[in-house]
N, C-alpha and C positions, 0 to 999 in steps of 0.2 A: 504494500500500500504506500502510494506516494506522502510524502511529508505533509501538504498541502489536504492531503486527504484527511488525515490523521487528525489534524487541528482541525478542520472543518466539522468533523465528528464527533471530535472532545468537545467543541463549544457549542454545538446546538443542543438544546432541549430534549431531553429522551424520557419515555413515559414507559414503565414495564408497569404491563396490567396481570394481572391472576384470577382467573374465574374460577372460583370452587375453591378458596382459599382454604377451607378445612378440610381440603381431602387428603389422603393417605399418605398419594407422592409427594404434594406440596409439601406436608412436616416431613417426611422422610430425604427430597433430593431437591427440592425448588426452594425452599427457605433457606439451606443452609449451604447452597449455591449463591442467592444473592444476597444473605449475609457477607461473604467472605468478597463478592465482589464488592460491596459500600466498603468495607472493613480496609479492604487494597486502595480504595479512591478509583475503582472504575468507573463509575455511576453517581458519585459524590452530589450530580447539578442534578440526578435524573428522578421523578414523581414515580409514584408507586400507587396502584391503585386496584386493589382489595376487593372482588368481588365476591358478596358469599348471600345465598338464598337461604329460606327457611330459619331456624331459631338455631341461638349460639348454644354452643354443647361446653359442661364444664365450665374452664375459668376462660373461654375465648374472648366473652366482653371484658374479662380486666387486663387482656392482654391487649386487646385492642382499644382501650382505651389507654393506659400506657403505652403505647405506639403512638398514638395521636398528641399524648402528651412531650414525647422525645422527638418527634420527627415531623416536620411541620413541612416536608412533602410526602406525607403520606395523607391519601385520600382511601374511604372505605366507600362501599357499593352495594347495594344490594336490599333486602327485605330484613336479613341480619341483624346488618348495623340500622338500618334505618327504624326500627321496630324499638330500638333501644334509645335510652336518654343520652349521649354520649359530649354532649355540651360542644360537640363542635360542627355546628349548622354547614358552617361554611365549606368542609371537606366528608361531609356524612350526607350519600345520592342514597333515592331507592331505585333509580335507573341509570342505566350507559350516559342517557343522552342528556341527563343533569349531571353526570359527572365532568361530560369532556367540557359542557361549559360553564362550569366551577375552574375547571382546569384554563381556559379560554380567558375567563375574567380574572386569575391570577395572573396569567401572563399580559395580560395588557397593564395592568395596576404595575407591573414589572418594569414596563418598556418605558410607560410613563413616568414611573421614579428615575430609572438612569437619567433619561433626557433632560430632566430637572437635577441634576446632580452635575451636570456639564455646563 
């Protein structure tokens, strides 16, 4: 991959989404794959975004509210989290299509801050 390449990729916006966030492979080979890539600084700039249907099993809502509380790009998705009190409106969708533009209007609030920073 070209140099040019490389930067161009590291500096745009990257979104990993997960539907079915409580399923088997996800705690077993998807979690603790993009742990270790945040952990490395692969993904450092990139939103995460958490989709899980039906009701939270166990202690999933206090993990995922601890997540929300450490990591302020992480967005949740789903009937899950939306079904729960989770105090953070602004990155808690019960759909895709309120997520991408939660996602849409953070990055404009974004672009608009740098430009007034210059």
């Amino acid at each position: 991959m070209s140099d040019s390449l490389k930067n161009n990729c590291s500096n745009n916006t990257q979104v990993f989404v997960l539907f079915g966030a409580t399923g088997d492979l996800s705690l077993r080979k998807i979690f603790p794959a993009w742990y270790q890539l945040q952990r490395a600084g692969k993904c450092k700039h990139a939103y995460t975004v958490f989709y899980q249907d039906g009701i939270w099993k166990d202690k999933e809502q206090e993990t995922a509210t601890t997540g929300l509380l450490i990591n302020d790009r992480l967005f949740l998705c789903g009937t899950a989290p939306a079904l729960t009190q989770l105090g953070a409106e602004e990155r808690v969708f019960v759909d895709v299509k309120g997520c991408i533009g939660g996602l849409l209007r953070l990055q404009k609030k974004s672009l608009i801050g740098r430009k007034m920073e210059m």
